[in-house]
mmCIF file of the C-alpha atoms, coordinates in Angstrom:
data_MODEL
# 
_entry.id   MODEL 
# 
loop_
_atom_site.group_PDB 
_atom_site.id 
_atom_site.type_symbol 
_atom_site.label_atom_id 
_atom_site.label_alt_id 
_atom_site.label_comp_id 
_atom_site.label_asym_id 
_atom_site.label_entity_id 
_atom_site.label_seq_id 
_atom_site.pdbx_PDB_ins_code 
_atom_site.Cartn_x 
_atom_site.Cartn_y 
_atom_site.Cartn_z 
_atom_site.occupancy 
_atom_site.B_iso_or_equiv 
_atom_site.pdbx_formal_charge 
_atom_site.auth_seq_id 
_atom_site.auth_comp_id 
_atom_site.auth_asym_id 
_atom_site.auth_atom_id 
_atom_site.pdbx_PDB_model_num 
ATOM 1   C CA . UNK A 1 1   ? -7.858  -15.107 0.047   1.00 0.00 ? 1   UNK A CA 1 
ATOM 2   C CA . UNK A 1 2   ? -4.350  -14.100 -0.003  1.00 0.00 ? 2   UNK A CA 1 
ATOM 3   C CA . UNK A 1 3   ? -1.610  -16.561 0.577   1.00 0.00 ? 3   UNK A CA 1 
ATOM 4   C CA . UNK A 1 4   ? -3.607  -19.337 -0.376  1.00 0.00 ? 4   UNK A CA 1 
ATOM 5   C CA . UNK A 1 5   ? -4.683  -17.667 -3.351  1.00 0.00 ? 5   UNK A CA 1 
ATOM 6   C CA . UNK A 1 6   ? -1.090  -16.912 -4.439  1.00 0.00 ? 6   UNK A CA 1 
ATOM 7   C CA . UNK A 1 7   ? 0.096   -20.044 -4.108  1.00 0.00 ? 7   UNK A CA 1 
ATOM 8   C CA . UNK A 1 8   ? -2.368  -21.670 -6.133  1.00 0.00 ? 8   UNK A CA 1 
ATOM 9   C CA . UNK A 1 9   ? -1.923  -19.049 -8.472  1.00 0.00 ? 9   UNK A CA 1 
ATOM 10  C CA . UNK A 1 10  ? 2.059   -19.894 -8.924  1.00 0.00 ? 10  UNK A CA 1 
ATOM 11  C CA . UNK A 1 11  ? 1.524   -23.586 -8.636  1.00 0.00 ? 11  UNK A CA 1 
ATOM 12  C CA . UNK A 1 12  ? -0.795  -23.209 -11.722 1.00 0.00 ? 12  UNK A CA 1 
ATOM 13  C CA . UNK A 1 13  ? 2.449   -22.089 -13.818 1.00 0.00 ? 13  UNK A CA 1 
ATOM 14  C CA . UNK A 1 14  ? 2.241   -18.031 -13.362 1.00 0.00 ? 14  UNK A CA 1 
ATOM 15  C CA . UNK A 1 15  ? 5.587   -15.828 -13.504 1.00 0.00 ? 15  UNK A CA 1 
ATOM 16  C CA . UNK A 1 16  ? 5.645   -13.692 -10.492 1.00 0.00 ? 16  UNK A CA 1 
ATOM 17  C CA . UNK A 1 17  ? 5.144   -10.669 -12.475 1.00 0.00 ? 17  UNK A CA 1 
ATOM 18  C CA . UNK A 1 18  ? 1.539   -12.134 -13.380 1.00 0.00 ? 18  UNK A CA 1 
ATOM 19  C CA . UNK A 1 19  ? 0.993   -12.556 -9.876  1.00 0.00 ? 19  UNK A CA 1 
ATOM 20  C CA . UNK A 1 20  ? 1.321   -8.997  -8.691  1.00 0.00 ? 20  UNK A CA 1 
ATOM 21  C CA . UNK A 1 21  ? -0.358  -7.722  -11.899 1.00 0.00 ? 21  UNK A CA 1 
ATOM 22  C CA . UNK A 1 22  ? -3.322  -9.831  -10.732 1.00 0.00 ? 22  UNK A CA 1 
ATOM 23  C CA . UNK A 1 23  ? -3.065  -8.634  -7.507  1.00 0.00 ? 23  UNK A CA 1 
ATOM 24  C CA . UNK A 1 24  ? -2.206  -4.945  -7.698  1.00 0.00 ? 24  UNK A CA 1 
ATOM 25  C CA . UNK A 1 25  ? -5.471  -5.035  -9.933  1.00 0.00 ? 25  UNK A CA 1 
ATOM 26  C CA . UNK A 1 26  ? -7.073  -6.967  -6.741  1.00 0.00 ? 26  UNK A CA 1 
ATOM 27  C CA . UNK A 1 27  ? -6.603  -4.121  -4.540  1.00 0.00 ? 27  UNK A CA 1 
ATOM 28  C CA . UNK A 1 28  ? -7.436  -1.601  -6.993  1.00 0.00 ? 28  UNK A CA 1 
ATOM 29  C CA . UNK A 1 29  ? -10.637 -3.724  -7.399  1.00 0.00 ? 29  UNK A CA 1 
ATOM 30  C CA . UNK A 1 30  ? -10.562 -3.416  -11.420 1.00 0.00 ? 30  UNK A CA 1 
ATOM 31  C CA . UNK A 1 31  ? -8.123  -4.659  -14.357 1.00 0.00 ? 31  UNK A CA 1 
ATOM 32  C CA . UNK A 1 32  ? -6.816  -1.175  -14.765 1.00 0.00 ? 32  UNK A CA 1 
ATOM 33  C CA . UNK A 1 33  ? -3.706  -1.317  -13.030 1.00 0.00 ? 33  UNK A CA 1 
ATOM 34  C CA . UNK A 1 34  ? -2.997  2.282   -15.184 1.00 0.00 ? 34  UNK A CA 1 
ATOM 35  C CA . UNK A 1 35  ? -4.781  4.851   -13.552 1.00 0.00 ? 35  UNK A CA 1 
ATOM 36  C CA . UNK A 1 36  ? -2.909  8.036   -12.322 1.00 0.00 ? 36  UNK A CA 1 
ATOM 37  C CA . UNK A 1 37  ? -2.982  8.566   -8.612  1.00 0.00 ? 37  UNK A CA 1 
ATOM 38  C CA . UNK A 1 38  ? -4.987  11.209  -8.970  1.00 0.00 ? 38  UNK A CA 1 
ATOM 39  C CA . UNK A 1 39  ? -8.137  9.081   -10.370 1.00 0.00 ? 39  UNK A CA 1 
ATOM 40  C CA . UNK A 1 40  ? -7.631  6.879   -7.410  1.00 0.00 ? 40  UNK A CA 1 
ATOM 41  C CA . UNK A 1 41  ? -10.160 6.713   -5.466  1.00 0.00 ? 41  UNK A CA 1 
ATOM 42  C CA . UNK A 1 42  ? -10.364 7.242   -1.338  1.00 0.00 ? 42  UNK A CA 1 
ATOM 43  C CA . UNK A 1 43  ? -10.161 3.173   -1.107  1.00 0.00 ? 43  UNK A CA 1 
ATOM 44  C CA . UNK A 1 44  ? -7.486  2.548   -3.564  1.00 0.00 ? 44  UNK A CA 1 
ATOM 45  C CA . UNK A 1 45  ? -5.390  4.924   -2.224  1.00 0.00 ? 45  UNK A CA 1 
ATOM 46  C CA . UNK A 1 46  ? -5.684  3.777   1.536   1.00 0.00 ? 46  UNK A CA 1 
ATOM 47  C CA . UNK A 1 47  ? -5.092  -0.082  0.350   1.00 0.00 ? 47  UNK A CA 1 
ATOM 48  C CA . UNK A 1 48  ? -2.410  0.460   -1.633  1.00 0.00 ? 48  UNK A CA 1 
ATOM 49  C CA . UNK A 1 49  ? -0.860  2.589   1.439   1.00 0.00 ? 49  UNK A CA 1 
ATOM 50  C CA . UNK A 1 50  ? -2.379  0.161   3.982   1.00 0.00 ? 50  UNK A CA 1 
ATOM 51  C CA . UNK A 1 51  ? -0.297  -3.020  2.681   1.00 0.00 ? 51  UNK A CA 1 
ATOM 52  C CA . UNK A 1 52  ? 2.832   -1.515  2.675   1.00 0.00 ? 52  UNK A CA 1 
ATOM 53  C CA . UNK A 1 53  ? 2.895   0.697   5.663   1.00 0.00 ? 53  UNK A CA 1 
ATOM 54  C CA . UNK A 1 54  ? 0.786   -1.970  7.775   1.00 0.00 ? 54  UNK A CA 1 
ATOM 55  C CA . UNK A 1 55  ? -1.966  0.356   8.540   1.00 0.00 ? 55  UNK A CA 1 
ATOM 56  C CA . UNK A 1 56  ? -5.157  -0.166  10.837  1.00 0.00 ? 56  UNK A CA 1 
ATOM 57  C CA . UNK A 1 57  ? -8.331  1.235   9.567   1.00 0.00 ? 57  UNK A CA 1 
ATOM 58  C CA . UNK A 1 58  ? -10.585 2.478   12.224  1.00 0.00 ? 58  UNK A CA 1 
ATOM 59  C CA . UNK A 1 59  ? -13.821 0.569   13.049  1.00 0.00 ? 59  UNK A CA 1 
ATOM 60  C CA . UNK A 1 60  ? -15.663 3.860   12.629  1.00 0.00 ? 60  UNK A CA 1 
ATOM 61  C CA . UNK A 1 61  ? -14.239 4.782   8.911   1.00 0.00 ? 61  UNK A CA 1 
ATOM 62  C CA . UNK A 1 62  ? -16.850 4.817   6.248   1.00 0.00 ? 62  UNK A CA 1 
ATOM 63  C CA . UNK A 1 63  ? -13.886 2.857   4.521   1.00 0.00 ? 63  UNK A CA 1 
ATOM 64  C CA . UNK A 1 64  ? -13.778 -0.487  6.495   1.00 0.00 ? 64  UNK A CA 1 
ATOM 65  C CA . UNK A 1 65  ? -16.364 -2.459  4.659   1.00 0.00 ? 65  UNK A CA 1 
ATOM 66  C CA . UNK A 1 66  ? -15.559 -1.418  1.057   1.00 0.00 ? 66  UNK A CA 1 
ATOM 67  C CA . UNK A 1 67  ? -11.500 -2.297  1.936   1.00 0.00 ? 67  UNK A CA 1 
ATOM 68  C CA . UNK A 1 68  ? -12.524 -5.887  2.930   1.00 0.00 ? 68  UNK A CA 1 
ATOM 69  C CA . UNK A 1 69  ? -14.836 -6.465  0.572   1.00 0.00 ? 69  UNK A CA 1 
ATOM 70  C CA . UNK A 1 70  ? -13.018 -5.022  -2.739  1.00 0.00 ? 70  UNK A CA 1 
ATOM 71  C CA . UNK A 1 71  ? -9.286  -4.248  -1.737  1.00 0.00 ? 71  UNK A CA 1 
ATOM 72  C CA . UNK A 1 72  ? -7.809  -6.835  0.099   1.00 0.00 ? 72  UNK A CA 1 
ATOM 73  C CA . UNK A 1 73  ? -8.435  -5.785  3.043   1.00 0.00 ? 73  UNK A CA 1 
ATOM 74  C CA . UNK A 1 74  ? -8.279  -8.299  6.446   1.00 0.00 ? 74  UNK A CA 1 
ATOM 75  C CA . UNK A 1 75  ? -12.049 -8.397  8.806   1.00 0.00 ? 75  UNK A CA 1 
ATOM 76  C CA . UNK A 1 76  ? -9.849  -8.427  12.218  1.00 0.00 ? 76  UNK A CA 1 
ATOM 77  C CA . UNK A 1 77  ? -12.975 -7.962  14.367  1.00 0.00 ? 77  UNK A CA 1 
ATOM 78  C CA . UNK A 1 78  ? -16.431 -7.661  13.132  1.00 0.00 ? 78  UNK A CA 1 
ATOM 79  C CA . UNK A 1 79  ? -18.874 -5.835  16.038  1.00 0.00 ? 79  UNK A CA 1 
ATOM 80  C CA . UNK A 1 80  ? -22.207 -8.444  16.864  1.00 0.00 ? 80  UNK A CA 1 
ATOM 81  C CA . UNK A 1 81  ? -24.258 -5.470  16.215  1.00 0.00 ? 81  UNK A CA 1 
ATOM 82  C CA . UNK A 1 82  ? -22.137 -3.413  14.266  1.00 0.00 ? 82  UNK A CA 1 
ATOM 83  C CA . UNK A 1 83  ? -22.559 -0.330  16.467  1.00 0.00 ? 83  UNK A CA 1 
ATOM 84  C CA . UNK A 1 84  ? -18.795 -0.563  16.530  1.00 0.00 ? 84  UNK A CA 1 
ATOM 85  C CA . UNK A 1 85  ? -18.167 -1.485  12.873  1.00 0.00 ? 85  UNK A CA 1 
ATOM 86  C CA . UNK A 1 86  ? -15.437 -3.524  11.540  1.00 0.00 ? 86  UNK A CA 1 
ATOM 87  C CA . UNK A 1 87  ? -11.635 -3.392  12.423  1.00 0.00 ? 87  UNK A CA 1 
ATOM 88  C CA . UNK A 1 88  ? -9.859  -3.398  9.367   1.00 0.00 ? 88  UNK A CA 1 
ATOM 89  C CA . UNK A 1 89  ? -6.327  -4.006  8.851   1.00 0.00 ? 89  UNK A CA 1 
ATOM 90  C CA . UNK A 1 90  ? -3.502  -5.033  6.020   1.00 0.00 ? 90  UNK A CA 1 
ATOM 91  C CA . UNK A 1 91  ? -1.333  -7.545  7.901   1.00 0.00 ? 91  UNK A CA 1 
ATOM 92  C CA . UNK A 1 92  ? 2.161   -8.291  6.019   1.00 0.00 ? 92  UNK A CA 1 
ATOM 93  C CA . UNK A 1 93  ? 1.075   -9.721  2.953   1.00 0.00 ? 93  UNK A CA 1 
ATOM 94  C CA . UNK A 1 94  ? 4.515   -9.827  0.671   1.00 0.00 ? 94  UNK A CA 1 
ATOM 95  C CA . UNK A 1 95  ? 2.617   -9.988  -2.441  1.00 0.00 ? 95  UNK A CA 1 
ATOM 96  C CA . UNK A 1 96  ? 0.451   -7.282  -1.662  1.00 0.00 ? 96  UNK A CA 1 
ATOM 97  C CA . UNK A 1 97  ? 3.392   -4.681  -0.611  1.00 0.00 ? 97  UNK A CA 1 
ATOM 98  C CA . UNK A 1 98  ? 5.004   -5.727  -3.958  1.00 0.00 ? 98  UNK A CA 1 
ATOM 99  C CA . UNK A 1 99  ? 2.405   -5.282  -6.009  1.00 0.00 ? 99  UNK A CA 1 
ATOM 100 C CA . UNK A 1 100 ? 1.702   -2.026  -4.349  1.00 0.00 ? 100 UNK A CA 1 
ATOM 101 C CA . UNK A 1 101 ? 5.451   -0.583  -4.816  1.00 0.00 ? 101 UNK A CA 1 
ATOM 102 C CA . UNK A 1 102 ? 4.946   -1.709  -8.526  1.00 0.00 ? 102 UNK A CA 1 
ATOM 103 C CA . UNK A 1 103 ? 2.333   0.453   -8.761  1.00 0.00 ? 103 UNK A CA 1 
ATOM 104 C CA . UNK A 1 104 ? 4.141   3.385   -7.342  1.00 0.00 ? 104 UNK A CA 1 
ATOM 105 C CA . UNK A 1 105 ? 7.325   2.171   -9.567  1.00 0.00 ? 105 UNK A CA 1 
ATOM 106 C CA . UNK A 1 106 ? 5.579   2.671   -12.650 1.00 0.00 ? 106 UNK A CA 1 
ATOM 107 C CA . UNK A 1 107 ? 7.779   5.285   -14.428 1.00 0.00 ? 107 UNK A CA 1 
ATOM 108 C CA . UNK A 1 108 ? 4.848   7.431   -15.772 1.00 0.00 ? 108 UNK A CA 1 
ATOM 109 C CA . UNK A 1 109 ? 3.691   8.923   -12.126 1.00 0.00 ? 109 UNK A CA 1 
ATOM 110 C CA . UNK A 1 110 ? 7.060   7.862   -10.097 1.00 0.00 ? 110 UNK A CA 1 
ATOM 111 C CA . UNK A 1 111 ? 7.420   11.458  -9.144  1.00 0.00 ? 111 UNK A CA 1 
ATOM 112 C CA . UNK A 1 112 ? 3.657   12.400  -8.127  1.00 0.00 ? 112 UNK A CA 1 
ATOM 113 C CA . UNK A 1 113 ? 2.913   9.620   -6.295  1.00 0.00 ? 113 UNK A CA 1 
ATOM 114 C CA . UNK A 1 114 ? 4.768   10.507  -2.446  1.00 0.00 ? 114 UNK A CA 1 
ATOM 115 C CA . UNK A 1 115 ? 2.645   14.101  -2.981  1.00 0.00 ? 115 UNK A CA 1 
ATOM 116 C CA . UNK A 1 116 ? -0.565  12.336  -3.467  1.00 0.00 ? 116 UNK A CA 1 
ATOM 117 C CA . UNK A 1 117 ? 0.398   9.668   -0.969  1.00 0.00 ? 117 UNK A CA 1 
ATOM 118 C CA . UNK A 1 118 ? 0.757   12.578  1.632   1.00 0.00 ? 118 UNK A CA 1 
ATOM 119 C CA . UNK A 1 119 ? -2.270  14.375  0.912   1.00 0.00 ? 119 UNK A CA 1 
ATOM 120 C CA . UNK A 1 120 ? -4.421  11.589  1.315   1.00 0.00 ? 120 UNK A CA 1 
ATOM 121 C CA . UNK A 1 121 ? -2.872  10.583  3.814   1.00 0.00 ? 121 UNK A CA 1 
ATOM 122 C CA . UNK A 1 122 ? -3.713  13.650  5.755   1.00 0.00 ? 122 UNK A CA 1 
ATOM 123 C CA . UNK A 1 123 ? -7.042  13.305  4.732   1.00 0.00 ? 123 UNK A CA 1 
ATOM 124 C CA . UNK A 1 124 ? -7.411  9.441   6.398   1.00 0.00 ? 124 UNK A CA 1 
ATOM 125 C CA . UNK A 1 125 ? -5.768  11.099  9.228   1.00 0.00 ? 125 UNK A CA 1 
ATOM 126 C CA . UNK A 1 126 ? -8.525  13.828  9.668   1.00 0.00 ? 126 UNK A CA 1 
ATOM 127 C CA . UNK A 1 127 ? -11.604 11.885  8.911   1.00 0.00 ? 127 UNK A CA 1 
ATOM 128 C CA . UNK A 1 128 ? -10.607 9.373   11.550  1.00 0.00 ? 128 UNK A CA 1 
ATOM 129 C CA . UNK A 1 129 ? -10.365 6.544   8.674   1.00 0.00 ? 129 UNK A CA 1 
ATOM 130 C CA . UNK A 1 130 ? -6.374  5.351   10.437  1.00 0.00 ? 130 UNK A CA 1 
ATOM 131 C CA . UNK A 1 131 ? -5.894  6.485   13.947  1.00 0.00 ? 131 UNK A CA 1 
ATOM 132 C CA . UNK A 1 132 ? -4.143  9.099   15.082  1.00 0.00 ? 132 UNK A CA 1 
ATOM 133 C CA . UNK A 1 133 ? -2.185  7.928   17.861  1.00 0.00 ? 133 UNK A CA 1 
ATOM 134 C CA . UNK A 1 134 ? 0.570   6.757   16.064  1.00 0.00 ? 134 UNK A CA 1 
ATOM 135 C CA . UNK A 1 135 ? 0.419   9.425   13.222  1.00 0.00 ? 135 UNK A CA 1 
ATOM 136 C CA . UNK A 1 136 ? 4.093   9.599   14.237  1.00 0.00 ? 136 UNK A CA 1 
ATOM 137 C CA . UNK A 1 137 ? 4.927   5.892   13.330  1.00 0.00 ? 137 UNK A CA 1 
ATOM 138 C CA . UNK A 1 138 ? 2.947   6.161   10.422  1.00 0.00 ? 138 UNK A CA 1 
ATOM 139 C CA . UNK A 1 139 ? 4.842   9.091   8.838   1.00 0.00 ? 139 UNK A CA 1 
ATOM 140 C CA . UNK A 1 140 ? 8.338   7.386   9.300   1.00 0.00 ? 140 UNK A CA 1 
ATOM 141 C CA . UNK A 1 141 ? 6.728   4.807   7.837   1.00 0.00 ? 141 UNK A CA 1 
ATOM 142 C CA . UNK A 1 142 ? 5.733   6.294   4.897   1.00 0.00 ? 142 UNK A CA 1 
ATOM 143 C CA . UNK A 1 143 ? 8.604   8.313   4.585   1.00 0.00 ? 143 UNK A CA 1 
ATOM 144 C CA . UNK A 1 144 ? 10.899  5.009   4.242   1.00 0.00 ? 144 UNK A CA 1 
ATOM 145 C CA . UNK A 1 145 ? 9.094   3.245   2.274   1.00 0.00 ? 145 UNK A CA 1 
ATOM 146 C CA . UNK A 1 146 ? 9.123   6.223   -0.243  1.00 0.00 ? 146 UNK A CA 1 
ATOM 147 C CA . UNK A 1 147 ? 12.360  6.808   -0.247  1.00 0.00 ? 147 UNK A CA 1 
ATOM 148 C CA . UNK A 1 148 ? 13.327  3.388   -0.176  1.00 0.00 ? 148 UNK A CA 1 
ATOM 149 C CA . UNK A 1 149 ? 11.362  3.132   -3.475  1.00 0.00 ? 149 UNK A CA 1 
ATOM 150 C CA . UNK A 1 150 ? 12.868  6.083   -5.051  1.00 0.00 ? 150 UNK A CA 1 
ATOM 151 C CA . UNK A 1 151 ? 16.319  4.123   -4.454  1.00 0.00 ? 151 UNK A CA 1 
ATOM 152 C CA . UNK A 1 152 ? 14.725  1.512   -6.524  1.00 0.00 ? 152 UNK A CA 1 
ATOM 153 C CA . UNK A 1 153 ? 16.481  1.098   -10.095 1.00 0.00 ? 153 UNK A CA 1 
ATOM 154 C CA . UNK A 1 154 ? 13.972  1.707   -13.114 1.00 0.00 ? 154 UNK A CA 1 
ATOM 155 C CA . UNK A 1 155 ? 13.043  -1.324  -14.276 1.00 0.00 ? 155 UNK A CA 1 
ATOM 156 C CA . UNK A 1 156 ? 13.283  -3.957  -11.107 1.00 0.00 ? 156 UNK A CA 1 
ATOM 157 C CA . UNK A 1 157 ? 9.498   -3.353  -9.950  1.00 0.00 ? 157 UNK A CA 1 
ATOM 158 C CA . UNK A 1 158 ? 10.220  -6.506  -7.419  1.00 0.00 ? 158 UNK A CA 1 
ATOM 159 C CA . UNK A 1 159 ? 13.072  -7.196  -4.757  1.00 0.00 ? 159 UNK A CA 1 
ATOM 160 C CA . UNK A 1 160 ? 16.330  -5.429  -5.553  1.00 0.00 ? 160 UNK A CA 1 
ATOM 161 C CA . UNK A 1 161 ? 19.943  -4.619  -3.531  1.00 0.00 ? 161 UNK A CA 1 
ATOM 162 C CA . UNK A 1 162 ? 19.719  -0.872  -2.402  1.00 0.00 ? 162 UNK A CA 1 
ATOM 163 C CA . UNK A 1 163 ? 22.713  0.921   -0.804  1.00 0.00 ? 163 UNK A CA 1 
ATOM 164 C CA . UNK A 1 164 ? 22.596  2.324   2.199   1.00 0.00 ? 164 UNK A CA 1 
ATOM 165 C CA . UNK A 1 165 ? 24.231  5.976   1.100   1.00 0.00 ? 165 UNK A CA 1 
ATOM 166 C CA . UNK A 1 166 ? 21.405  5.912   -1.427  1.00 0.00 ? 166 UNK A CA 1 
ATOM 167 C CA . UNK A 1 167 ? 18.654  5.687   1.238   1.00 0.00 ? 167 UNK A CA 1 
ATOM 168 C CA . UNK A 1 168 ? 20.258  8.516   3.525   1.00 0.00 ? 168 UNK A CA 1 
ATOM 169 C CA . UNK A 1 169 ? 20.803  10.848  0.318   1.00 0.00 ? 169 UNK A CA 1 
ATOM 170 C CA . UNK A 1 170 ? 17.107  10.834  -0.313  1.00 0.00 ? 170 UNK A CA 1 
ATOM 171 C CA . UNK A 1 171 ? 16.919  12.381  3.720   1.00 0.00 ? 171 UNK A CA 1 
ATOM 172 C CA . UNK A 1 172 ? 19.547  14.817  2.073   1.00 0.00 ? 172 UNK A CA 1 
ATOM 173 C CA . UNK A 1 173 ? 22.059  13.725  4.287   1.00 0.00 ? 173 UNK A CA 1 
ATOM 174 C CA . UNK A 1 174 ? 25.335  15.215  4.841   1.00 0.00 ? 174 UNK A CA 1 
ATOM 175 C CA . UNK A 1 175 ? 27.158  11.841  6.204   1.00 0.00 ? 175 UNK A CA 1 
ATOM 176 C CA . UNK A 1 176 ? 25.823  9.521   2.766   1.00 0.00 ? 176 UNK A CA 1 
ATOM 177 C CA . UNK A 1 177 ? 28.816  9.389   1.020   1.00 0.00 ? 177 UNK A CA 1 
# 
């Protein structure tokens, strides 16, 4: 689906905010765009981390085939017998990471959301669901991205200017001002 799918979506007369409504609710595979990251479930979670931190699902994970077929997910290799499962993965998708970040943005759970993100993410981590040979990457990933979104001004869910002594503060840095 994806670009495709957005751009037939916007060429039909949507606002962009429509568009990531429809598909934050696309990779949280309902209309309920509301729920509290702690009703996610393991899949939600792990797509709406996946799309913004670029993550690679292991062929193994229980997760794979639910992630393609109800969260957005990308089929990157498919196994002929499936002894070796299906390689999963969120290439850059711009709508996707927005509508993810909106989700996170939402004022309601804007301060829960990195502690939940971590947890889980520890749990993907252990159950062999993302690899862990780059479990370094992957936390400096997530780590920017969150702190990049608690820059974020209330109210601008989408693209907006952040300053660089903003970003550093959140690392509690001496040298931001």
């Amino acid at each position: 689906m994806g670009r495709p799918l957005w751009y037939a979506y916007l060429k039909a007369g949507a606002e962009v905010e429509t568009l990531c409504s429809f598909a934050l609710s696309k990779l949280l595979q309902h209309g309920n765009t509301e729920v509290p990251p702690s009703e996610l479930s393991s899949q939600q979670m792990l797509a709406l981390l996946s799309c913004r931190a670029c993550l690679t699902i292991s062929p193994v994970s229980r997760f794979a085939p639910a992630l393609v077929s109800s969260h957005m997910g990308t089929a990157v290799r498919v196994s002929t017998t499936m002894d070796d499962g299906v390689v999963v993965a969120y290439p850059s998708e711009p709508i996707l990471a927005i509508a993810s970040r909106s989700y996170y943005l939402q004022q309601t759970w804007r301060e829960t959301f990195p502690e939940q993100a971590f947890s889980r993410m520890k749990e993907y981590l252990t159950c062999g669901a993302v690899g862990k040979g780059h479990r370094g990457e992957l936390i400096v990933r997530l780590l920017n991205l969150l702190a990049i979104d608690q820059c974020m001004p209330l109210g601008k869910p989408f693209v907006a200017e952040i300053k660089l002594k903003d970003f550093l503060a959140k690392f509690d840095r001496e040298d931001a001002n």
